[in-house]
N, C-alpha and C positions, 0 to 999 in steps of 0.2 A: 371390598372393591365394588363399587357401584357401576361402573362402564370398562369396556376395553376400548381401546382406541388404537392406532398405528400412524407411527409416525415415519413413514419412509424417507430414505435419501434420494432416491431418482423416484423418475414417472414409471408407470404400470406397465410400459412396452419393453424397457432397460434390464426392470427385476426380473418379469419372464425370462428375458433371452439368457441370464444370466443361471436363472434354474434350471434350464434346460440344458445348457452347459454343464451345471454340477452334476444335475442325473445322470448327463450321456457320460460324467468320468468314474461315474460308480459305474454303468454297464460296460466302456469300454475297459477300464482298469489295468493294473498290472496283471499277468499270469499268476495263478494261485496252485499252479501244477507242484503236481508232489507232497500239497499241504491235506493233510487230515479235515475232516469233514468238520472238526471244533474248533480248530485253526482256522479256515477259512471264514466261521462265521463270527470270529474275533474280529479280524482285519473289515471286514466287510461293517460290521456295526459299528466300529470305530468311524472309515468312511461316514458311514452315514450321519453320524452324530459331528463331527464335523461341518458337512454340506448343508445340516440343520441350524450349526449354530451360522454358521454363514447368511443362511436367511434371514435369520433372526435379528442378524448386525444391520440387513439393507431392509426388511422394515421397522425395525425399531418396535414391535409393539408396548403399550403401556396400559396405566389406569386413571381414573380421576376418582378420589376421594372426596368425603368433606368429614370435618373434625368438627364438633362443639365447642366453643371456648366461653369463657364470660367476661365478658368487656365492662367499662366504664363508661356509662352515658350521658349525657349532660343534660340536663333541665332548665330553660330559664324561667325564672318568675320577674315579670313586668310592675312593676308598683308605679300609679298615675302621681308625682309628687306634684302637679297644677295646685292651681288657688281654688280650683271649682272642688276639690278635695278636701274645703272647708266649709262646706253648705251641708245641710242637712242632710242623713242619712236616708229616716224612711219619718222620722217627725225631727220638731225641734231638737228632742233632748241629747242627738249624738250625731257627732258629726262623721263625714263618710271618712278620711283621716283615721279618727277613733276606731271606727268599726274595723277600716281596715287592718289596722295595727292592733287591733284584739283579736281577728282572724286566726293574724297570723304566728303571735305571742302564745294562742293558747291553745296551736298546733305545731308545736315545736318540735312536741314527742314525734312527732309523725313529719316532719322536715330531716329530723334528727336520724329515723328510723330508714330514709331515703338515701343517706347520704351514708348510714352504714353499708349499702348495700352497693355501694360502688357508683350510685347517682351522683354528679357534681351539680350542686344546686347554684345557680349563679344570678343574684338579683340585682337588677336595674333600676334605678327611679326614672324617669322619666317625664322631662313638658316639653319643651319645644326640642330640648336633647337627651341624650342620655348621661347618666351618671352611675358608677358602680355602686352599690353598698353593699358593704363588707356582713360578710356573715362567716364565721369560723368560730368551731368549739364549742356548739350551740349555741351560739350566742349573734344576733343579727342586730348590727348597729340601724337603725330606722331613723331619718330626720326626723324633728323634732317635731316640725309643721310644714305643710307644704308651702310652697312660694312661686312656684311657676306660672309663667304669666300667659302661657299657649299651651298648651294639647295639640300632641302629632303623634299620633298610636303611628301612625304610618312610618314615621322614621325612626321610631323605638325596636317595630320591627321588622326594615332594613338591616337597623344595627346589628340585630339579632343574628341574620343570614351572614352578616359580614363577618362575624366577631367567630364564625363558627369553621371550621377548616376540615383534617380529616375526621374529626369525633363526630361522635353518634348524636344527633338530635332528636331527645325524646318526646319534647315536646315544649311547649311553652304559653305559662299562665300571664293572659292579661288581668289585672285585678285594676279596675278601674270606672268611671260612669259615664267612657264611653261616646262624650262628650267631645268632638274634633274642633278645636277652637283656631290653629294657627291659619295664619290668612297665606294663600300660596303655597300651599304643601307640592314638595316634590315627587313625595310619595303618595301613590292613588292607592286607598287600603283594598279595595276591591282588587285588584293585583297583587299587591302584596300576598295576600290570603291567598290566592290560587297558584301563588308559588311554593308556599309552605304545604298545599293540598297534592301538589305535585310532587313534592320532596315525600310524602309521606308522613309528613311531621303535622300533629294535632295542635290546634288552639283552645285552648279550655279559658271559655273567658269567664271574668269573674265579675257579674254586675253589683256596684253602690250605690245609693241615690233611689229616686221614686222617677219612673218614668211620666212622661207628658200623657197620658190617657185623657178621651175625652170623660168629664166626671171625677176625675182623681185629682185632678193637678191643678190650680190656680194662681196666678201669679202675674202682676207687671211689672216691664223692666222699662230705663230709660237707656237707650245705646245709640249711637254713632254719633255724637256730641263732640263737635273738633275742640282742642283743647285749647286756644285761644284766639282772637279773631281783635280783628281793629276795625275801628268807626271815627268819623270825626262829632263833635260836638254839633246840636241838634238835627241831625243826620239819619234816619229810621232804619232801626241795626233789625233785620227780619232771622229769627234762631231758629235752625231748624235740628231736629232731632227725629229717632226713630224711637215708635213707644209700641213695646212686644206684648200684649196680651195672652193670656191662657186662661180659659173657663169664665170667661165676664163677657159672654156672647150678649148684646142689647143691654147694658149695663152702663149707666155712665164713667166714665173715669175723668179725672178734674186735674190736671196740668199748670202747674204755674212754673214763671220763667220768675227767677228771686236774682236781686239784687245786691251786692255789698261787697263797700269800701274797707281802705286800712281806716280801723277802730271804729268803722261804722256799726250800725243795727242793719240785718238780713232788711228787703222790703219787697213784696210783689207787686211785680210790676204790669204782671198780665196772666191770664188767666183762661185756659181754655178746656171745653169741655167735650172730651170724645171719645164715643160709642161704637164698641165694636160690634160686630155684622157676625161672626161666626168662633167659634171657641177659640180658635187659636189665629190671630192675625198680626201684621207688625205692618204700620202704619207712618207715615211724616208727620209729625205735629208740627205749626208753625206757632212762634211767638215769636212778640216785636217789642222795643226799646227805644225811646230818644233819649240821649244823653244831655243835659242840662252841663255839664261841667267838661273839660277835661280832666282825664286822670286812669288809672290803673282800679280795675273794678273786677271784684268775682263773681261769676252767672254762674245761676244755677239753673237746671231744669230737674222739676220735679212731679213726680207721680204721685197723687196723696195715696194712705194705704188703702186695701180695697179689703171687704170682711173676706176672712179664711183665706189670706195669705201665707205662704208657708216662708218666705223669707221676704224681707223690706230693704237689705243689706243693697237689692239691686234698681230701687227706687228712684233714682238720681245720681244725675250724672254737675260736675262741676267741667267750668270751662273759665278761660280768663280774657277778659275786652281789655284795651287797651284804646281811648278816647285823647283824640290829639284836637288842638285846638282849633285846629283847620288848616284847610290845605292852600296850595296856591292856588289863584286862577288868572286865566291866561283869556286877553280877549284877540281872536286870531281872524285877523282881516285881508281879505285875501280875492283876486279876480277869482270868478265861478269858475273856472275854468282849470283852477291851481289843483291839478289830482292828485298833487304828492301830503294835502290837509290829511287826509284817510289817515296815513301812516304814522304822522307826525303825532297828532292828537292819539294816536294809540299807544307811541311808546311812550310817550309824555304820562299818559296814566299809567303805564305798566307796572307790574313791583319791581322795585329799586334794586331790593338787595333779597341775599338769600336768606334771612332772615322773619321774612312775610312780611315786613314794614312797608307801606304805598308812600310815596312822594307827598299823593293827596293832588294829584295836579288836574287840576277841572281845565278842560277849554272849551272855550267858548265858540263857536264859527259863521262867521258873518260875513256870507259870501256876497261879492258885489257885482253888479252888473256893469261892464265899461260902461253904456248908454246913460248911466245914471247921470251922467255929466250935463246929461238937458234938464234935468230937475236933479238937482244936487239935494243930498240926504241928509238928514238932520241928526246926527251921531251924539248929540250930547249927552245924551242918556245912558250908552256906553265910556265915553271919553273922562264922564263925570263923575263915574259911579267907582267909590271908591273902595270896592270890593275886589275891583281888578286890579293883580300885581306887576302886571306887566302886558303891552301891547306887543302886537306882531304884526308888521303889514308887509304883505307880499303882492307885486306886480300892481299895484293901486296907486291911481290919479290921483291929486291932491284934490282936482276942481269938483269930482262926485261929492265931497263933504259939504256944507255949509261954512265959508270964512271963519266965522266964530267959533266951529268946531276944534280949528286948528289951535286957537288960544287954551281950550281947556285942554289940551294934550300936551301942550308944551306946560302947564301948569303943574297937570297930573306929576311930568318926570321933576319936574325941580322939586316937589314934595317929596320924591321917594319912589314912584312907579318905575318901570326899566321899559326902554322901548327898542326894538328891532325892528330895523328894515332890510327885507332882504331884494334881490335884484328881480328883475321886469324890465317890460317895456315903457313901461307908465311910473317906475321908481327911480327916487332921485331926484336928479335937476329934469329930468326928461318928464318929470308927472309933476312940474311946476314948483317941487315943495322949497324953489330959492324964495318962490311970492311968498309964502308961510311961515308962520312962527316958527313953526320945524327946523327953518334955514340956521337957526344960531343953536339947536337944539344936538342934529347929527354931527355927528364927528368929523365930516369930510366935506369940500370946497363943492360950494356950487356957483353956475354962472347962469344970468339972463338968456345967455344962448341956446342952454341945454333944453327944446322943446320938441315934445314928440305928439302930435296934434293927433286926435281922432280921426277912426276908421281912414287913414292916411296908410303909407308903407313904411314898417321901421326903418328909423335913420340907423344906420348899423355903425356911423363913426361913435354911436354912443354906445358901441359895446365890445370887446374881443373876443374874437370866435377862435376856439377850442380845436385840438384838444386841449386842453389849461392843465398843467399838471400841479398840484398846490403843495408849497411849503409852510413849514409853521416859521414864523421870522421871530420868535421869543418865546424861551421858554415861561409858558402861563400856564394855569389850570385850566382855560377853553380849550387850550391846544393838544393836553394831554390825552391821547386816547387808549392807553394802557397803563398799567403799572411799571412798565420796564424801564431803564435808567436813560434808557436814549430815547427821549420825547418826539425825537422828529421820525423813527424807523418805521409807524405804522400806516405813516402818512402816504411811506412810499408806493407802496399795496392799494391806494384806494384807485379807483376808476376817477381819471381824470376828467373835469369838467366843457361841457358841449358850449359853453359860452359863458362870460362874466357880463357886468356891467363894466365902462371903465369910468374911475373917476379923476376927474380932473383935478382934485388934490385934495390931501388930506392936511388939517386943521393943525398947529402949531401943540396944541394941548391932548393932541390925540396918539394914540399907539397902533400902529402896524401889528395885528397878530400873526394874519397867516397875509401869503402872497404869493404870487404864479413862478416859476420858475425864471421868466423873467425879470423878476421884482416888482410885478404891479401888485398895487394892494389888493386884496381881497375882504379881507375880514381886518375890519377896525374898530376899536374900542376907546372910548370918550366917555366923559362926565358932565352932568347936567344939574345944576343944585345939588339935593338928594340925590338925583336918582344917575343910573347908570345906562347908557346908550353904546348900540352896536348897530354898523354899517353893513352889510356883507353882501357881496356882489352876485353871489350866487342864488339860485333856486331851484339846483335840480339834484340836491341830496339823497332822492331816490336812486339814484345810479347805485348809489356805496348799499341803502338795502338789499336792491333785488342783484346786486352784485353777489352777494350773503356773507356782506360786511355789517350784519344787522347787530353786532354788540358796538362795534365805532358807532355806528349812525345814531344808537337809541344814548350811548354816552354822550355824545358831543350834544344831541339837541335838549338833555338834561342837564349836562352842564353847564349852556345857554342861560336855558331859565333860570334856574338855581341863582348864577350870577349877577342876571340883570334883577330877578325879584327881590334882594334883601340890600337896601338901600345902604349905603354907607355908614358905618358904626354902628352895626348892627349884627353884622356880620360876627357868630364867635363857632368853635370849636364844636363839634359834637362825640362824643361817646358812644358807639352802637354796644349792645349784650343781642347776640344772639343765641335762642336756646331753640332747637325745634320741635322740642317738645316740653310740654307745662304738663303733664298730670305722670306722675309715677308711682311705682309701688314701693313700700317700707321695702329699704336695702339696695336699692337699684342702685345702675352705677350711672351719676347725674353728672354729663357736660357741658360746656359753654364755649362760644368764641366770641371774642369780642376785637374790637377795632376802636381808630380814634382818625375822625377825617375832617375835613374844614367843611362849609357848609356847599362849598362848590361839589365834593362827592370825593376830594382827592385823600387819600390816604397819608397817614402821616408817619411815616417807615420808621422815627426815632424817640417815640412814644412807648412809655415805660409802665407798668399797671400794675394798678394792688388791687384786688379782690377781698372782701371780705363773705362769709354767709351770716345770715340771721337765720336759728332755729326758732320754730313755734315756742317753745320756752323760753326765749329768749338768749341763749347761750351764742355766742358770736364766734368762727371760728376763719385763719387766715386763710384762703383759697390761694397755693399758688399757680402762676399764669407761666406757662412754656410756650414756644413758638411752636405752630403748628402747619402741619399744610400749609394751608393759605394766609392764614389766623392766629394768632396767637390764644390759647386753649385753657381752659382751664378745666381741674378734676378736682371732681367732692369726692371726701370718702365716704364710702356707703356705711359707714358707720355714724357718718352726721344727719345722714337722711331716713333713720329708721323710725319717727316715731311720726303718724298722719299731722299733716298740718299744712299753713302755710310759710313757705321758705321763702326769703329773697336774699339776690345777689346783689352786693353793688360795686361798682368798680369805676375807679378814677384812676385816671392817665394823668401822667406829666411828661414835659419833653423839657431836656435841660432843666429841671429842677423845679420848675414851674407847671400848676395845674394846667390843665386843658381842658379838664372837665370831669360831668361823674356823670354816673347812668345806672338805675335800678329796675331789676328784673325780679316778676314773684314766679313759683310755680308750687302747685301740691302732690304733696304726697299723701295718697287714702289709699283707702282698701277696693273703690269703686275701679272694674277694670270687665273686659267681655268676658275673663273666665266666671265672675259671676253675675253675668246679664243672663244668665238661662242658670238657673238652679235643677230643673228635668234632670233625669239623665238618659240617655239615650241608649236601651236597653238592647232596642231593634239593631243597630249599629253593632255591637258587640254578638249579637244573635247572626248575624251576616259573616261575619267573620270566621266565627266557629263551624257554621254550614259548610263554606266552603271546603274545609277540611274533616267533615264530617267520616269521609270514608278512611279514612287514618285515625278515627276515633273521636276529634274536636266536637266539645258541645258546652253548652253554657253550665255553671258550677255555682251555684247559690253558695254566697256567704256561710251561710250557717252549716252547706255538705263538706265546706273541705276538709274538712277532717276526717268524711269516709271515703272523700278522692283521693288523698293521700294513700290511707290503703289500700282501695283498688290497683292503683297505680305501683303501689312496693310487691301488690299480692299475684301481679300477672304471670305467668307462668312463662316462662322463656324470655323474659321483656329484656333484660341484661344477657343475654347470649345471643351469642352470632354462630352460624356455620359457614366457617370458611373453606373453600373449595382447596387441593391438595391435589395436583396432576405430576406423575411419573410415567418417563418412558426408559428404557433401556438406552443408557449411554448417559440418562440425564444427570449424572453426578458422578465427580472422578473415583469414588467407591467403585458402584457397581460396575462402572465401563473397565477398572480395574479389573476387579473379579472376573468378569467376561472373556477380557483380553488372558487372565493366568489359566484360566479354564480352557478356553480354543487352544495354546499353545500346548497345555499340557494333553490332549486328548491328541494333537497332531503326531508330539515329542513321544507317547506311549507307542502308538501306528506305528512311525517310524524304529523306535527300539525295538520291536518284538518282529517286523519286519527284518531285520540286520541279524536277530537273534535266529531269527528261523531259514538265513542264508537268502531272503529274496533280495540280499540288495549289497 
């Protein structure tokens, strides 16, 4: 017994009174007259032992114990299964991988010796998750190589904490270099560790690899090199990259940006040379490229070797251009005063799709002064230049231009250009263009009447003032602004319009797209030669953005373009591959979404796709294509993607049985990835760890000690036993409160008999 204790039923005022009571019935008691002097002190001890055990029952006293037992503890061992597990140990000739898996192969006796002892040894590999590996019967299955594409010591041990419940945590080996590579860890290791330090539980880390020392370690890497990127044809494509030095402080290093095509020869294309300032630094390097062609091309960024490298593995990085043969441009003419150009020209350049593909859409802006009308401006150099695929004029006078001007614009669209006018005070018949060649060119009715004369007050019979609420009057693909089956539904939603133009009629050969709810026209669509012309009476399309209708608004004014820039018969089908990422690792699990849309942007819901892949060897294998989310999807087995190289996709759609088209996509697979852009390992890091839990024993374990750790660890003295605490009080189990209860009766029941026996009662 190690304590007494008392465990009473009432408060300290109750039991008194009740002692006090028992005493007073021993001294007032029954008469004992007539009984012998041995007789009396029979009955009298009996009383008392009684009145004792009475007490006894209203405090309850007891004890607290504790017992020795030997329990079963649990161990975990952490194994880093990363890529960066394949870089050099402490030289070339073994890799950390090797080392580790002869660690721990060639202390098995002493795993083995652990696990006789009641230890449950339970190991984990480990990269961006956890994974179990099985070890029973001596015997530990160990991947064969590591593959992991991130490092998170930090949520290997979470898992640890999590995976662990009432058992005993002895402790836990990280064998690893220490190295935290995932980007956004949830887990901060520096807490992690002061909760393991807190539990009591030690970290014995296990360092692999050569640390980054100034004088020990040299090395450059190429990293953060996006994996594929687009340009149009001779267009100055500027690559930027980050280049990590270690130990080449004032040392040249020489950078080429390399180029190469399908079946071409690699060629540099640029070449720069830069010197770092202090042992260890990570720097922008920029290189640049005009592309001469379009087409599909592989970039390299490269670091030549430097002397007394320890690995080159992390020397360059690849990425993939994709060079289109150019894009659209738009010449946008507009009063100075037009502030919705900002917007416009922004989404028009925006990327398209989710895919990272650009439109490629240049505008131009060429703002005009009303006044320009006393000296009319000579445009022909824009009007002419046949690089523009479409015009736009907004709230502009015909009379600012020069006469002649208006001849090469109407020229322009019957070749093939597309021209839009949209509404103003100065557009239409009211900015003179019935006098212009324009007049047979727009798609809707003009008359000699319609004039709206400078620095004058608008004639407002030439326009309808709003609200306007607008419908689409056909279903077409300007009109469409979603995907959903009912083209007119999104239209409803939009912020209706502060005023139209009105036109006094629309042309015999022309189409109504959208119009006010009244039925006036709005937006009209006409043909001119080649080219294609729209009217639309509006100019205040800002309402639907800063409404934060900004996906209709940036659709609709791409849809525009798109339709008026690709002239008649020209017009065909396109195929998208989207991948979001082009560089992976042998075995990764590689997918795609692809689509098939007209050149307007509309998708084409009844389009059927075959995929194929090309492996670097050649071997060709069928991809199939399932509906996905948004997309129709496709999956590689990662068994087609195991050996470096370059892969492509290509995929053609039919709809009703007929092509629509086809579209190829490359992307590679190498070994180049961030778990080996730093070969170091990070020693300090794993020395941090272990501190923390220093006071529960944690400290760092050299490779070559674990096998007298292990001993240590089997040889500690009490290490697998526990003292568990053991409290008893009187009543606390139906035993003894039995006993108790047969004892009080029978010490009462004897009183009472020898009592009766000797006539007192």
């Amino acid at each position: 017994m190690e304590s007494l204790n008392f465990y009473p039923v009432a408060g300290p005022f109750w039991i008194g009174l009740i002692t006090v009571a028992l005493v007073a019935m021993l001294l007032i008691g029954p008469s004992f007259e007539g009984l012998t002097w041995r007789r009396r002190s029979v009955l009298t001890l009996l009383r008392i032992v009684s009145i004792a055990l009475v007490l006894l029952a209203l405090v309850r006293p007891g004890c607290m114990t504790t017992v020795e037992r030997r329990q079963t503890a649990v161990m975990y061992v952490l194994l880093d299964t990363s890529r960066s597990m394949d870089l050099p140990h402490r030289d070339e000739k073994i890799k950390r991988w090797k080392a580790l898996s002869s660690m721990l192969l060639d202390n098995m006796s002493g795993l083995d010796n652990l696990s006789e002892q009641q230890v449950d040894l339970r190991f984990l590999g480990f990269d961006q998750k956890t994974q179990s590996i099985d070890y029973a019967d001596g015997i530990l299955m160990l991947p064969k190589n590591p593959a992991g594409a991130e490092t998170d010591i930090g949520r290997a041990l979470a898992d640890v904490l999590g995976g662990v419940r009432e058992e005993r945590l002895l402790g836990v080996v990280v064998a690893s270099d220490g190295v935290q590579n995932v980007a956004d860890s949830e887990i901060d290791l520096v807490n992690i560790a002061k909760d393991f330090g807190n539990m009591s539980v030690p970290i014995f880390a296990v360092p692999f690899g050569t640390a980054a020392e100034v004088g020990q370690f040299a090395d450059v890497a190429i990293a953060n090199l996006p994996d594929h990127d687009t340009v149009f044809v001779k267009n100055r494509k500027t690559v930027r990259a980050s280049l990590i030095s270690r130990g080449y402080a004032n040392q040249p290093i020489r950078v080429q940006l390399v180029i190469s095509g399908k079946g071409q020869l690699e060629r540099v294309v640029d070449e720069q040379v830069y010197t770092p300032r202090q042992s260890y630094e990570e720097q922008t390097v920029e290189l640049s490229y005009v592309p001469q062609v379009a087409g599909s091309f592989r970039m390299t960024v490269r670091a030549l070797m430097m002397p007394n490298e320890q690995s080159t593995l992390n020397n360059q990085l690849t990425s993939f251009l994709t060079v289109y043969e150019g894009g659209l441009r738009i010449a946008l003419i507009s009063n100075i005063g037009w502030w919705e150009q900002s917007r416009l020209r922004r989404v028009l350049a925006s990327k398209a799709d989710s895919g990272g593909d650009t439109q490629g859409i240049d505008v131009d802006f060429f703002p005009i002064n009303p006044q320009a009308y006393r000296t009319p401006l000579d445009y022909s150099g824009v009007f002419g230049d046949q690089s523009y695929d479409m015009f736009m004029f907004v709230d502009v006078d015909s009379r600012v231009f020069l006469p002649q001007n208006m001849q090469l614009l109407q020229n322009a669209v019957a070749n093939g250009k597309g021209l839009i006018m949209c509404g103003g005070t100065h557009s239409f018949g009211p900015g003179y263009y019935w006098n212009t060649p324009l007049n047979d060119v727009l798609p809707i009715a003009m008359r000699p009447d319609e004039r709206q004369e400078f620095e004058r007050d608008v004639r407002q019979d030439f326009h309808i003032l709003g609200p306007i609420e607008l419908v689409p009057a056909v279903d077409h693909p300007l009109v469409r602004l979603s995907d959903e089956p009912n083209f007119a539904s999104p239209w409803k939603d939009l912020p209706p319009m502060p005023s139209v133009n009105r036109f006094v009629g629309v042309k015999p050969t022309a189409e109504v797209l959208i119009k006010s709810a009244k039925n006036e026209p709005v937006l009209v669509a006409g043909k001119y030669g080649n080219g294609r012309v729209l009217a639309f009476a509006a100019n205040s399309t800002w309402l639907w953005y800063n409404h934060r209708f900004r996906d209709e608004y940036q659709r609709f004014w791409q849809q525009v373009v798109l339709w008026l820039a690709v002239p008649d018969g020209s017009a065909k089908d396109t195929v998208r591959i989207y991948m979001p990422q082009r560089r992976f690792q042998p075995g990764s699990t590689v997918t795609f979404s692809t689509e098939a849309r007209t050149v307007t942007g509309q998708a084409i819901p009844t389009a059927v796709y075959e995929a194929r892949l090309l492996t670097p060897s050649g071997v060709e294998h069928l991809v199939p294509v399932v509906p996905g989310r948004n997309l129709p999807v496709g999956e590689l087995n990662r068994e087609w993607v195991s050996e470096p190289g370059i892969y492509s996709v290509r995929v053609e759609a039919k709809d009703n049985g007929e092509s629509i088209g086809e579209s190829e996509i490359e992307f590679e697979v190498s070994d180049q990835d961030k778990e080996k852009a730093n070969p170091s390992a990070d020693v300090r890091q794993l020395a941090r760890l272990a501190e923390e839990t220093k006071d529960a024993g944690g400290r760092i374990v050299a490779p070559e000690d674990f096998g007298k750790f292990l001993i240590e660890i089997a040889d500690q003295p009490g290490l697998l036993k526990i003292e568990i605490p053991q409290r008893w009080h009187l009543g606390n189990t139906a035993t003894d409160a039995s006993l108790f209860l047969i004892f009080f009766v029978g010490v009462m029941s004897l009183e009472w008999a020898l009592r009766k026996k000797w006539g007192l009662v």
